[in-house]
C-alpha positions, 0 to 999 in steps of 0.5 A: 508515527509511520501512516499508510492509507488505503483502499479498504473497499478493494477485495486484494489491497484489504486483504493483503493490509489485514495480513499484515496488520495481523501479522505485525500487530505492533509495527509502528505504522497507522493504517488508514481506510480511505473510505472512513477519511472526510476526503477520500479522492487524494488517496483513491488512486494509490496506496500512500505512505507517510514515513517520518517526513517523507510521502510515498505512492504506490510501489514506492509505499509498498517497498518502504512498508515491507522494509518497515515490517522487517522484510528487509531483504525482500524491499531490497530485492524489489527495489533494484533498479530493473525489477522496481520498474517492473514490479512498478508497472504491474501495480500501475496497471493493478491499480488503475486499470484492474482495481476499479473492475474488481467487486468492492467490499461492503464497508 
């Protein structure tokens, strides 16, 4: 099964991972809150995916996860070479930078 860990206490990456969970109730992916594992540290500075063999972190899990959901042409379109580095930086800069200002959900 496919795995995707996240961080269930930001207000934006919770809400966007229950949309899609709810949109997609039988996709073949597991999602996993952060804040439930024994170690949280490995994934608390980006999203990360398991699918079938392979890890991925940030944008690169997110464009892998919209492919597996069925929007294939969307993860085609945001992995062309200059928008993936575009749409790379922001959720850099989401990630690290406006994430740990952002108010944290009560889990």
């Amino acid at each position: 099964m496919n795995k995707v860990y996240y961080d269930d206490k930001c207000i934006v990456c919770h809400s966007g991972i229950t949309f899609l969970k709810k949109k997609h109730p039988k996709s073949n992916i597991e999602f996993f809150e952060i804040s439930r594992l024994d170690d949280p540290i490995p994934y608390s500075k980006a999203i990360i995916g398991e699918f079938e063999t392979n890890k991925f972190k940030g944008f690169d899990t997110i464009i892998i996860l919209l492919r597996e959901l069925g929007y294939k042409k969307l993860s085609v379109i945001i992995g062309i070479p200059v928008l993936k580095q575009f749409f790379s930086i922001l959720y850099y800069i989401f990630a690290q930078l406006i994430r740990p200002l952002l108010p944290k959900r009560e889990v």
